[in-house]
TORKOL-4160 file (C-alpha; in steps of 0.2 Angstrom, whole numbers, padded with zeros to 4 digits, m for minus):
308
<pt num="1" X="m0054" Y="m0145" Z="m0077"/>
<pt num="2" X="m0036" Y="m0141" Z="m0075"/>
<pt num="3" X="m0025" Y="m0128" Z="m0065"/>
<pt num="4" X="m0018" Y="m0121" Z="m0084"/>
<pt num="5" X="m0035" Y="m0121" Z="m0090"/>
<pt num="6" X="m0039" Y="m0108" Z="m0073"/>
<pt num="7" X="m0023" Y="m0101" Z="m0076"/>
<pt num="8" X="m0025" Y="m0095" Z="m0093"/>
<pt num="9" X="m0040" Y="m0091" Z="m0088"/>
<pt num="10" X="m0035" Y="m0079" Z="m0073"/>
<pt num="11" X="m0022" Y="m0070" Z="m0087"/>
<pt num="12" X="m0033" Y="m0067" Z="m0100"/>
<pt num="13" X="m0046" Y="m0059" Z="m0088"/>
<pt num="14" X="m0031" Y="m0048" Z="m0081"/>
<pt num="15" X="m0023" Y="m0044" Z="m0097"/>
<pt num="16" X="m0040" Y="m0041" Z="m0105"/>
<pt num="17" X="m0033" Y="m0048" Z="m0121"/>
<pt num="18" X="m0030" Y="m0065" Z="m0127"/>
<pt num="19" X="m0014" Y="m0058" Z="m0137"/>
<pt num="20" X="m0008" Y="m0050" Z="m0123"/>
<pt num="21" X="m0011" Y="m0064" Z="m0111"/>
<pt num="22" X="m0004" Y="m0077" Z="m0124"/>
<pt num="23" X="0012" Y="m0066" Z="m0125"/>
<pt num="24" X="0013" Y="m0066" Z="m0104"/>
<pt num="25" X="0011" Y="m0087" Z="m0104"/>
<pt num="26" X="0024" Y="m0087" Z="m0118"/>
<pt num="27" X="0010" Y="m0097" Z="m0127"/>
<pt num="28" X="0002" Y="m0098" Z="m0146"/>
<pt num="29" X="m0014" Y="m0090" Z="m0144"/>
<pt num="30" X="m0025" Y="m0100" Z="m0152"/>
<pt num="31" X="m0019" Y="m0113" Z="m0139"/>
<pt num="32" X="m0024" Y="m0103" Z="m0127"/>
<pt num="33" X="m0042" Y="m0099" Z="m0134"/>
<pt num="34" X="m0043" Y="m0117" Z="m0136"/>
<pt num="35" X="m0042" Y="m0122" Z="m0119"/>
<pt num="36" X="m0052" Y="m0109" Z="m0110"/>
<pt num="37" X="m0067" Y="m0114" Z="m0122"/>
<pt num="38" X="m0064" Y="m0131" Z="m0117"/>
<pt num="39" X="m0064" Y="m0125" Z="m0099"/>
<pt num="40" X="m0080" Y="m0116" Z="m0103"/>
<pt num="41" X="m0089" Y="m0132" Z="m0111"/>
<pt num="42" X="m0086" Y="m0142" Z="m0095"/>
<pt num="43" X="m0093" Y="m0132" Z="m0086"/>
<pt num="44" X="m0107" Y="m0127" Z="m0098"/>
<pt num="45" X="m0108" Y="m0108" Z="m0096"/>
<pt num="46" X="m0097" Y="m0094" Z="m0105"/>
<pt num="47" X="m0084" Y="m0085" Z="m0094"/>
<pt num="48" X="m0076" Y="m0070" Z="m0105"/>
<pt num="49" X="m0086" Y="m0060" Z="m0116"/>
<pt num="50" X="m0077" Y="m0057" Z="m0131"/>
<pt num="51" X="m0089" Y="m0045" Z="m0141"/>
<pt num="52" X="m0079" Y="m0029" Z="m0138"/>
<pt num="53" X="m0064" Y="m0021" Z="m0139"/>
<pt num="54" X="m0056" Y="m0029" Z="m0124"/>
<pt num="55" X="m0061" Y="m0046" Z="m0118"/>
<pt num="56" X="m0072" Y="m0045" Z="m0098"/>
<pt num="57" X="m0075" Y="m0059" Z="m0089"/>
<pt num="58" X="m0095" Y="m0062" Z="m0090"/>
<pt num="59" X="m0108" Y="m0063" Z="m0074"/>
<pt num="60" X="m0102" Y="m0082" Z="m0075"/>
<pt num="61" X="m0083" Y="m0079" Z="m0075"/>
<pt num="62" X="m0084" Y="m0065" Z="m0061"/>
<pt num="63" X="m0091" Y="m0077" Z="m0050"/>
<pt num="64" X="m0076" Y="m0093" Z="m0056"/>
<pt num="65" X="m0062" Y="m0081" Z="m0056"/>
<pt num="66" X="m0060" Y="m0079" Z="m0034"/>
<pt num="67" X="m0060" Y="m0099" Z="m0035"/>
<pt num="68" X="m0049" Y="m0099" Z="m0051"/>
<pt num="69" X="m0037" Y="m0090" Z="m0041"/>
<pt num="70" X="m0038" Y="m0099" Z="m0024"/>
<pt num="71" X="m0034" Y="m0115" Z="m0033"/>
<pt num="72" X="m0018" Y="m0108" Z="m0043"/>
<pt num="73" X="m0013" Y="m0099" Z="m0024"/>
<pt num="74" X="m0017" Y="m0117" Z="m0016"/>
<pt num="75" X="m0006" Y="m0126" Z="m0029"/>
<pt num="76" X="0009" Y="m0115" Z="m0029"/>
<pt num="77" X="0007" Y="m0117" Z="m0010"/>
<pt num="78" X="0006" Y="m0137" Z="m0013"/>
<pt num="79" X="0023" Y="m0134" Z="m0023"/>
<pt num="80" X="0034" Y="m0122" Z="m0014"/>
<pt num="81" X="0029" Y="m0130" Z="0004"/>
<pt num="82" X="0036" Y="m0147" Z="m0005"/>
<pt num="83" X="0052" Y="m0138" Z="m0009"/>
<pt num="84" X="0054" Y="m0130" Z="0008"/>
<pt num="85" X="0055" Y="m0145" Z="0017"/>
<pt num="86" X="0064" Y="m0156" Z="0005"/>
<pt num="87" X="0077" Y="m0141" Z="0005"/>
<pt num="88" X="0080" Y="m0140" Z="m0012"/>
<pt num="89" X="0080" Y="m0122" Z="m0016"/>
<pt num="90" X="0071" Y="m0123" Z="m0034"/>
<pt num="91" X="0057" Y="m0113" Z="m0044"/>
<pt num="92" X="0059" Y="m0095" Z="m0053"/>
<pt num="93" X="0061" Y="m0076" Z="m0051"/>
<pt num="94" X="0058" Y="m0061" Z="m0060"/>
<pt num="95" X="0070" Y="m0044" Z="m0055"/>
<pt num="96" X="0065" Y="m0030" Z="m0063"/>
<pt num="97" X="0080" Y="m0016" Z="m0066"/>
<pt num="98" X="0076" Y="0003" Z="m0071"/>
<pt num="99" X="0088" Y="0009" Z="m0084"/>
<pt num="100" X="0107" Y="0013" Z="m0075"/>
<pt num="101" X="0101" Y="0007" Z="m0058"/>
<pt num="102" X="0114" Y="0005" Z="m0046"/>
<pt num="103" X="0126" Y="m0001" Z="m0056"/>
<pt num="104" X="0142" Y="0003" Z="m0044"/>
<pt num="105" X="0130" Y="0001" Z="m0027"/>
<pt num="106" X="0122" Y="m0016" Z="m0031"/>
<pt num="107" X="0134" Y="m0029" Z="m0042"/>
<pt num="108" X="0118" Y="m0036" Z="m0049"/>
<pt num="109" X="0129" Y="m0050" Z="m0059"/>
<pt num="110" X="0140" Y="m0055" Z="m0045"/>
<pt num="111" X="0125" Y="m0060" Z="m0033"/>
<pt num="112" X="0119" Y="m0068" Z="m0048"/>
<pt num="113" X="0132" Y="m0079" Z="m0050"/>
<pt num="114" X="0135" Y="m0081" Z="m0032"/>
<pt num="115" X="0116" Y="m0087" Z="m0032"/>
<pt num="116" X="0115" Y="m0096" Z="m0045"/>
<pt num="117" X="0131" Y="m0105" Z="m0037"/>
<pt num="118" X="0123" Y="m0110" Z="m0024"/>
<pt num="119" X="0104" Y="m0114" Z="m0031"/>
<pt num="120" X="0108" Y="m0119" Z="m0050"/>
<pt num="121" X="0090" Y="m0124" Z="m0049"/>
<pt num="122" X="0082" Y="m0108" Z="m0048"/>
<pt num="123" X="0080" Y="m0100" Z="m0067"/>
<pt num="124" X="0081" Y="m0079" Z="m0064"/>
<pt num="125" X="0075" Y="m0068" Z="m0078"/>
<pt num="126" X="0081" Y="m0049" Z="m0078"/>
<pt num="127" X="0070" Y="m0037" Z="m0086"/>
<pt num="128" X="0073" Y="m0016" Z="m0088"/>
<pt num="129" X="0058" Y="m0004" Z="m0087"/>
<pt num="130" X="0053" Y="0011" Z="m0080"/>
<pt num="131" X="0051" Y="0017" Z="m0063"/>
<pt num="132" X="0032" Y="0021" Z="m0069"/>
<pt num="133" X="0028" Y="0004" Z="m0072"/>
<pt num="134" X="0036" Y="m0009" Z="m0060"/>
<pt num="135" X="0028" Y="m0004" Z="m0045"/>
<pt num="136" X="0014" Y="m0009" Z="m0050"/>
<pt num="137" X="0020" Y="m0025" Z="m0059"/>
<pt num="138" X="0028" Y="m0030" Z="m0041"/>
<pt num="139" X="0010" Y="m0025" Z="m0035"/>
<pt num="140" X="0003" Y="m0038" Z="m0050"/>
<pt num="141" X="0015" Y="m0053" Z="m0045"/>
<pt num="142" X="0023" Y="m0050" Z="m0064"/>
<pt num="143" X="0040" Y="m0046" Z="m0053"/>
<pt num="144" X="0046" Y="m0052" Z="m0039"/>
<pt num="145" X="0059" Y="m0039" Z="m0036"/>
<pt num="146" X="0065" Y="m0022" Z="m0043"/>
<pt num="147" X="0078" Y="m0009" Z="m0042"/>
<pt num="148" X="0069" Y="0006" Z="m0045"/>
<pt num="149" X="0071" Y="0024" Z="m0046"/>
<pt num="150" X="0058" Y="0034" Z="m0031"/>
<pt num="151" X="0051" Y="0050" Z="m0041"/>
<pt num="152" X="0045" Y="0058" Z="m0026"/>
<pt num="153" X="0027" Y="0049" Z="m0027"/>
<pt num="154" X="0023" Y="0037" Z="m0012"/>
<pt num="155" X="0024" Y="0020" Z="m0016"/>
<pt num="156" X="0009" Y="0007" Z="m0015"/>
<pt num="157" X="0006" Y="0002" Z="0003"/>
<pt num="158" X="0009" Y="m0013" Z="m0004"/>
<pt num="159" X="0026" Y="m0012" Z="m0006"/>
<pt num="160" X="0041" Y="m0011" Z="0005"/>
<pt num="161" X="0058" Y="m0004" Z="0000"/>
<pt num="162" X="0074" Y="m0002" Z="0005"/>
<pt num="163" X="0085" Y="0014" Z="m0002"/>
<pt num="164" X="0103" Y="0012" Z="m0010"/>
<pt num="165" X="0107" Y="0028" Z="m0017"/>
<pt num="166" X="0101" Y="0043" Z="m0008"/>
<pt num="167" X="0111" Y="0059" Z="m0017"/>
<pt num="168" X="0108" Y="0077" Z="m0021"/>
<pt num="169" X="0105" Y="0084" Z="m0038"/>
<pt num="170" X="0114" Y="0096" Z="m0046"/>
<pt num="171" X="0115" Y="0106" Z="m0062"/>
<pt num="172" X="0130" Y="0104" Z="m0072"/>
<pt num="173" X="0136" Y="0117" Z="m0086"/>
<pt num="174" X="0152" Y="0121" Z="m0096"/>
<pt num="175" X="0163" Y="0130" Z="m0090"/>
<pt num="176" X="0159" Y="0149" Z="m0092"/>
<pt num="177" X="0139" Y="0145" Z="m0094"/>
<pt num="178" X="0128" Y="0161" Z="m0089"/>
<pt num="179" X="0119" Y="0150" Z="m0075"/>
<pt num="180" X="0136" Y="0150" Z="m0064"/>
<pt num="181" X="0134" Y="0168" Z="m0065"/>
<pt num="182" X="0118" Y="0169" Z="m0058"/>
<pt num="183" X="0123" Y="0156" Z="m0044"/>
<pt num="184" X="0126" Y="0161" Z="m0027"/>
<pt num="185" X="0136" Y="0154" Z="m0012"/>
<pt num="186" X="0122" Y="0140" Z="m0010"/>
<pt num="187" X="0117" Y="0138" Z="m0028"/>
<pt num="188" X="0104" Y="0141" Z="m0037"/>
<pt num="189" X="0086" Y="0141" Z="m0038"/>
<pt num="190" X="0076" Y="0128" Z="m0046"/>
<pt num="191" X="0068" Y="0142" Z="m0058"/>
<pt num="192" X="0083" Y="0148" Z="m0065"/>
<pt num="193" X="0080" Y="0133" Z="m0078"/>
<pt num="194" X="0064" Y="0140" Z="m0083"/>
<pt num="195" X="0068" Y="0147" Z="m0098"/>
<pt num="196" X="0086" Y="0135" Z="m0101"/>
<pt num="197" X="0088" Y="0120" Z="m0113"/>
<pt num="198" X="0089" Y="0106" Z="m0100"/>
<pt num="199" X="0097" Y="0089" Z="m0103"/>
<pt num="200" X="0089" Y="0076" Z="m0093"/>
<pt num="201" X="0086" Y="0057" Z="m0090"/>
<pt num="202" X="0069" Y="0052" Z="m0098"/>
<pt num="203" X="0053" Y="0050" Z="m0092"/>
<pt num="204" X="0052" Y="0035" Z="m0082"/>
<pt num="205" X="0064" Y="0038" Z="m0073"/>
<pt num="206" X="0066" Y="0043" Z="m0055"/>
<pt num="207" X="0077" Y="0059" Z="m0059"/>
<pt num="208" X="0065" Y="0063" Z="m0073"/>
<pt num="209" X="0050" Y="0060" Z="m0062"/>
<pt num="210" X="0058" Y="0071" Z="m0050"/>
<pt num="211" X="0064" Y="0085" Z="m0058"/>
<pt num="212" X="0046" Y="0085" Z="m0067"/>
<pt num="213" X="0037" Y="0087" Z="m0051"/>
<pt num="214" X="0049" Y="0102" Z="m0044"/>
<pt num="215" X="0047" Y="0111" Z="m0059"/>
<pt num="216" X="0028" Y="0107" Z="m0059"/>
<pt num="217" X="0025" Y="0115" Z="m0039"/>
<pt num="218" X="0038" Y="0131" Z="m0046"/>
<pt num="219" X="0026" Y="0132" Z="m0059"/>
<pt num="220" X="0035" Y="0130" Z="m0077"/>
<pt num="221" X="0038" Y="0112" Z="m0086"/>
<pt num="222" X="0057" Y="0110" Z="m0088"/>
<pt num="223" X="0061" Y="0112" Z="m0106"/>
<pt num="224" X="0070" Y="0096" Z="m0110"/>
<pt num="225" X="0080" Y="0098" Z="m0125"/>
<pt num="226" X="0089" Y="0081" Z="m0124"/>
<pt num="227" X="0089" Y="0066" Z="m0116"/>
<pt num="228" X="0097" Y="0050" Z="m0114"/>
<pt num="229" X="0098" Y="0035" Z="m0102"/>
<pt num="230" X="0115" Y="0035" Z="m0098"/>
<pt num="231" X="0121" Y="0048" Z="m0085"/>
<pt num="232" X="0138" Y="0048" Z="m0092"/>
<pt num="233" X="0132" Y="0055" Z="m0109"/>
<pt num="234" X="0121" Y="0067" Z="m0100"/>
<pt num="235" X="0137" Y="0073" Z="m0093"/>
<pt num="236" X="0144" Y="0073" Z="m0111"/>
<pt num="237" X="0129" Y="0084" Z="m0118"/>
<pt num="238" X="0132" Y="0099" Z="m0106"/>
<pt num="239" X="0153" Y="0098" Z="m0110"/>
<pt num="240" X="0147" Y="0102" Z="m0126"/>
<pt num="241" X="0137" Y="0116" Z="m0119"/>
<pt num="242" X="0120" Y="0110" Z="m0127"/>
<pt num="243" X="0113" Y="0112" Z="m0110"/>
<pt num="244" X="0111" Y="0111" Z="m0092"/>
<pt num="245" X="0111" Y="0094" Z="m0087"/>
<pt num="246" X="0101" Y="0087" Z="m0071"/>
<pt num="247" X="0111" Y="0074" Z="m0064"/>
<pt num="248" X="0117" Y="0065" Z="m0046"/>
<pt num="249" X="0128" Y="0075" Z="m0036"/>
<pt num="250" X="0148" Y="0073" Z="m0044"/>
<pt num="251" X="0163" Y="0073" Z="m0034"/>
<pt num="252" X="0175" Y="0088" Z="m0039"/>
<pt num="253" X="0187" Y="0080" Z="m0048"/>
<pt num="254" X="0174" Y="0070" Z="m0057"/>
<pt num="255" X="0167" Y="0087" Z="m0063"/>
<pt num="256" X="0183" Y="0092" Z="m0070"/>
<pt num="257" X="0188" Y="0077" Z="m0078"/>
<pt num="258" X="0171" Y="0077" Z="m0087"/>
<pt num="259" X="0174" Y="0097" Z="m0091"/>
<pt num="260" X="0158" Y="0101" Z="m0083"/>
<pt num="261" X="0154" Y="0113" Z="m0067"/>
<pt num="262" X="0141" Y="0109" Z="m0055"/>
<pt num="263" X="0131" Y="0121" Z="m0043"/>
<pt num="264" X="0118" Y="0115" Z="m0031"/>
<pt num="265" X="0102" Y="0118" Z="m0029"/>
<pt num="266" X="0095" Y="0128" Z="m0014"/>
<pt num="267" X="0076" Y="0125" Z="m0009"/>
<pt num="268" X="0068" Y="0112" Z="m0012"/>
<pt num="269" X="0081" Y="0101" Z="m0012"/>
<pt num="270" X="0078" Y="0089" Z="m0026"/>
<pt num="271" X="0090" Y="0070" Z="m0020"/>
<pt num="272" X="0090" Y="0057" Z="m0033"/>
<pt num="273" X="0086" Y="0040" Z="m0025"/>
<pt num="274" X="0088" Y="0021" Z="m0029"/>
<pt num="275" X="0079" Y="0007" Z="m0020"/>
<pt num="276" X="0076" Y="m0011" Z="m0019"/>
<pt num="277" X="0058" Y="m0015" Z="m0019"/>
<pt num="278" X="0047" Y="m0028" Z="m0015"/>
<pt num="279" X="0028" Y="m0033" Z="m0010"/>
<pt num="280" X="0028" Y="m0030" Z="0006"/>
<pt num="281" X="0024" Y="m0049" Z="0013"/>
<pt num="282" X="0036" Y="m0055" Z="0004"/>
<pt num="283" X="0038" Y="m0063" Z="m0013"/>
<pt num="284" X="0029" Y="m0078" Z="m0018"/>
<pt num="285" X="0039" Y="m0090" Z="m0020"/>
<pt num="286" X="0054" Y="m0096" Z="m0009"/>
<pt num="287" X="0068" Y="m0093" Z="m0022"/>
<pt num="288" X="0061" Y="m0077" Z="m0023"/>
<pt num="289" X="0064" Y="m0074" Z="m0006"/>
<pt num="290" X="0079" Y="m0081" Z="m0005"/>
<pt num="291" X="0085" Y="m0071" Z="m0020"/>
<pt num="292" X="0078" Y="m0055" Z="m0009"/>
<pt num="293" X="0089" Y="m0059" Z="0005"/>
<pt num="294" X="0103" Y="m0061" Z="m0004"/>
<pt num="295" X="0102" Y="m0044" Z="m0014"/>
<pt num="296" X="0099" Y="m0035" Z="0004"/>
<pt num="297" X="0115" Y="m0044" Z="0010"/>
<pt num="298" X="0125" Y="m0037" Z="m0005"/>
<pt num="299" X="0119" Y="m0020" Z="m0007"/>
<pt num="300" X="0132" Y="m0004" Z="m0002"/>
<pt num="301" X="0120" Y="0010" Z="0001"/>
<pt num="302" X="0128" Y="0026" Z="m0006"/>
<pt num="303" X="0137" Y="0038" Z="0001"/>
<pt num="304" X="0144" Y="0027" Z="0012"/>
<pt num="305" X="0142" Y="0031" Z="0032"/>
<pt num="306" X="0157" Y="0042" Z="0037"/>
<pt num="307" X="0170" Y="0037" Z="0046"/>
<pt num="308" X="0171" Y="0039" Z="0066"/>
């Protein structure tokens, strides 16, 4: 018996699929069938039953996978409590970014390469999904960190966070659009988009997810009519008066030079948020939580504190 055997093991039972748990091990997957049927010769009973659609651990294999687990978790521990004290900061972390995020808040590539400076042995992959998905990848240990967009739903109890951007929304239009008439001293009200062409970030998103919900408890769904994942185009769109664009709050002069006006919006508030999240123990490993540490040192959370 080996720790790959349980391993691959573990991620075809959590994947459900031998393709997709062959494409998370970046392994062949006859390679990977191959060794958990030589795991389940040694020990003389089957542990996946593979006669349906998806592949379920059998009685057998619910009974192996706590202590398949247990020895991958003892084995890491093994590794990274060997690093610790030799000091030499090695191993691996996944970051997970949502599309945009804090690009101006949180110089992702310069506390990289200050990092990797510093710990050349740690290898760092970056991936980009939605703000749907990673929480419950950071849940799974597929991600060690993410900068995520918050949609207004509570996050896993599992999770801790730490906000970077925390900014109104706004509706912005070209000049002379109909919705400025119909603003007033403190804005306008969310269900004056009812019945517009709105231009929006997509789904997955925090914006999106937030938008969605405010239009959800007003009782319409926002009739998106473009979107895009770049605010700055979104901004282009409305210019072109194609719509009313949902976007983070835009400084006056911004506005202008982008040809666009922007009116608040008075109750409920909708904000447009960005954090940095992780499990809520910590990650795994200790370049993990070394990277963690370094990103909570960098960030700038915006708009900045006023000055005294």
């Amino acid at each position: 018996m080996e720790l790959r055997q349980l391993r691959y093991f573990v991620t075809v039972v959590e994947e459900a699929s031998f393709t997709r748990a062959a494409a998370r091990l970046h392994l062949a997957q006859p390679g990977v069938s191959a060794q958990i049927r030589q795991l389940e010769r040694e020990l003389g009973q089957p542990l996946l039953d593979r006669s349906g659609k998806a592949v379920t651990p059998t009685e057998a294999g619910e009974a192996v996978l706590p202590y398949a687990r247990a020895a991958l978790a003892a084995a890491e521990g093994v590794r990274h409590t060997v690093e610790e004290f030799t000091g030499l900061l090695r191993g691996h972390a996944t970051i997970g970014l949502v599309s945009g995020a804090a690009a101006q808040e949180l110089d992702v590539a310069a506390v990289l390469a200050a990092f990797h400076a510093d710990h050349p042995g740690v290898g760092i992959t970056l991936t980009e999904d939605t703000a749907e998905r990673m929480p419950a990848a950071l849940v799974r240990g597929e991600l060690d960190i993410a900068v995520t967009g918050l949609t207004g739903e509570p996050l896993d109890p599992a999770l801790a966070h730490e906000v970077l951007i925390d900014v109104p929304l706004v509706a912005a239009v070209a000049p002379g659009d109909a919705l400025l008439d119909s603003a007033g001293p403190d804005g306008v009200s969310l269900t004056a988009l009812r019945d517009r062409a709105l231009i929006s970030l997509p789904r997955g998103t925090g914006v999106r997810g937030v938008l969605d919900r405010a239009c959800a408890s007003a009782g319409f769904r926002p009739r998106i009519a473009f979107e895009a994942a770049a605010p700055p185009l979104l901004a282009q769109l409305a210019a072109r008066g194609l719509g009313v664009a949902v976007l983070p709050e835009l400084l006056p002069h911004t506005a202008a030079e982008l040809g666009l006006c922007t009116v608040p919006f008075t109750g409920p508030e909708l904000r447009g948020r960005i954090a940095l999240a992780w499990r809520a123990g910590g990650p795994a490993s200790p370049a993990a939580r070394a990277l963690l540490a370094r990103l909570r040192r960098a960030r700038i959370t915006y708009p900045p504190a006023a000055s005294p």
